[in-house]
N, C-alpha and C positions, 0 to 999 in steps of 0.2 A: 586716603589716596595721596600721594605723593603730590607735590607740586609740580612736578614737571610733565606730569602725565596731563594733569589737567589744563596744564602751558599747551602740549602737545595737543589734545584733542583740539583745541580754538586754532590749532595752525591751519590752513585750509590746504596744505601741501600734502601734511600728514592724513588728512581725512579723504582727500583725495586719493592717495595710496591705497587707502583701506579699502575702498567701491573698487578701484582698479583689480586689489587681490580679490574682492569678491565677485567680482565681474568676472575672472579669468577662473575662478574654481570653478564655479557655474557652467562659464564652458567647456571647460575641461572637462564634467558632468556631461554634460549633453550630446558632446563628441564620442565618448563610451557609449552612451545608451545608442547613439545615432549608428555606429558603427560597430560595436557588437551589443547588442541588447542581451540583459540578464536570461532572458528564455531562447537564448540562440534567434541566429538569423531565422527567416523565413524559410530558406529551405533547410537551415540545421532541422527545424521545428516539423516539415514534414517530412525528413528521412526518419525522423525519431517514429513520428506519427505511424512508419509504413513499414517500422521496426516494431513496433508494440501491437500494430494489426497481425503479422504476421507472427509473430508471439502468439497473440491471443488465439487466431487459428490454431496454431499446432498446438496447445494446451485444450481449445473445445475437442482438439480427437483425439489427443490423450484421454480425456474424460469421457469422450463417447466407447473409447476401446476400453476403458475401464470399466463402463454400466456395465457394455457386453458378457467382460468378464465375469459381473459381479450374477447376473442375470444368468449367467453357464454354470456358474456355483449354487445357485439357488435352485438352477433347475436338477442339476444331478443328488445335492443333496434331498429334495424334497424324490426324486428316483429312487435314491439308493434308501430313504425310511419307507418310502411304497414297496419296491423290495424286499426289504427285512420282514416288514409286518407281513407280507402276501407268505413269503417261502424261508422264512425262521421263525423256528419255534420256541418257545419256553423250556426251559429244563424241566421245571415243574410237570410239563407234559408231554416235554418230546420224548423219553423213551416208548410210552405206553403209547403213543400216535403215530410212532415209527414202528413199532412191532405189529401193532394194528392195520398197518399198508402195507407192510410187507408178507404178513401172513394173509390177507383180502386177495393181494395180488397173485402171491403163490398157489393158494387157491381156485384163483379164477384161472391161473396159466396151467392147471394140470401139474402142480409142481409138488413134492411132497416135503416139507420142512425140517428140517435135520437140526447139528447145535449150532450157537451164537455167541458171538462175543462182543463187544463193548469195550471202545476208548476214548475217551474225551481228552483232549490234548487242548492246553493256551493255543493261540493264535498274537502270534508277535504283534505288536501294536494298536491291540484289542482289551479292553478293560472288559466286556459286556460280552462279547463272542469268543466261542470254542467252537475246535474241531470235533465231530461226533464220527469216528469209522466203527464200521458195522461189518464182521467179518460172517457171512452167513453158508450155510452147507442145505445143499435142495439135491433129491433126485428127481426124476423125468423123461423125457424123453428129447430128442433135439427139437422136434414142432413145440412142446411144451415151455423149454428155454426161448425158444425165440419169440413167441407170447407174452411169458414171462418180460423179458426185456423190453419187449414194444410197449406191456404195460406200463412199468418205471418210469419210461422213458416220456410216458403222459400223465404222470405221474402230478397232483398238484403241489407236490413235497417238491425241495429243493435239494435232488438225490444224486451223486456224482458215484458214477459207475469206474472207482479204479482199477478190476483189475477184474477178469472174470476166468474160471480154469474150469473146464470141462473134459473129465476124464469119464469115457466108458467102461462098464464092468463088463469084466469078460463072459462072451456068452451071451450077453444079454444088450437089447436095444434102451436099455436105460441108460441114464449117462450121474454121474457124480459135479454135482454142481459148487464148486469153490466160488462165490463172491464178496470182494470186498468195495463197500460202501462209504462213502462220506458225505456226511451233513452237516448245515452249520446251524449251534444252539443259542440263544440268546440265555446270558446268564443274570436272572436278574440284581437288580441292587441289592435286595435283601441278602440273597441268596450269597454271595460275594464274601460279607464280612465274616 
């Protein structure tokens, strides 16, 4: 150390200085804190308080309208596989189960079965489901179609009536029966590749 510093410190002028500046940092400290403290005033501290409660509110019903949502999705998808399984069928055996109800039904409606045709078509943003239309020819009588019909129409199949044409043969109380039908198949995974 220098001599003069240590001249210095023994001078009681100089060391008096020193408590003087430390005395005055000090308060200069405590004047900050006293007047604005690091956590904001008291009421900074409870606007923030009644800023962060009503945050918190509107985010618990954010999160409650979200379960909801999530609950809506759960419920329709857990629907829509009740659904599928109840009123689609397998390819593996929808044709012979749909040929089977529809000949049962024509049957029991008095209707006499004539030809058929068959199309399976994709279904746009479907991996697993096709379209099945069923173009079918029946003669009868009108009480016998409308029989016919009421039975489909209770049908436990999931059978979509598009399109039905009913011409009379001349002469006769018979009527010529054009229907076209659509179902939807489940295609399974095997079956696919």
């Amino acid at each position: 150390m220098p001599k003069d510093f240590k001249a210095a410190l023994h001078d009681p002028r100089v060391v008096f200085r020193a408590i003087l500046g430390v005395l005055l940092a000090a308060n200069l400290a405590a004047a900050v804190l006293a007047f604005r403290p690091f956590g904001g005033s008291a009421d900074d501290v409870r606007r923030r308080r009644t800023e962060l409660q009503s945050r918190l509110s509107q985010l618990e019903a954010r999160l409650s309208s979200t379960q909801q949502l999530v609950n809506k999705v759960e419920t329709a998808r857990k629907q829509g596989d009740e659904f599928l399984t109840r009123y689609v069928t397998d390819r593996r055996s929808t044709f012979s189960t749909i040929f089977e109800e529809l000949d049962r039904t024509a049957t029991d409606a008095g209707l006499k079965p004539k030809d058929r045709n068959i199309d399976l078509s994709d279904i746009e943003g479907s991996d697993t489901l096709k379209m099945m239309s069923i173009t079918a020819g029946y003669e009868g009588s009108y009480s016998n179609l409308q029989k016919f019909v009421s039975l489909l129409d209770k049908s436990p199949r999931f059978l979509i009536i598009e399109s039905l044409v009913a011409s009379p043969q001349q002469g006769s109380p018979v009527l010529n029966v054009s229907l076209k039908l659509d179902t939807f198949v489940n295609e399974a995974p095997e079956a696919s590749s």
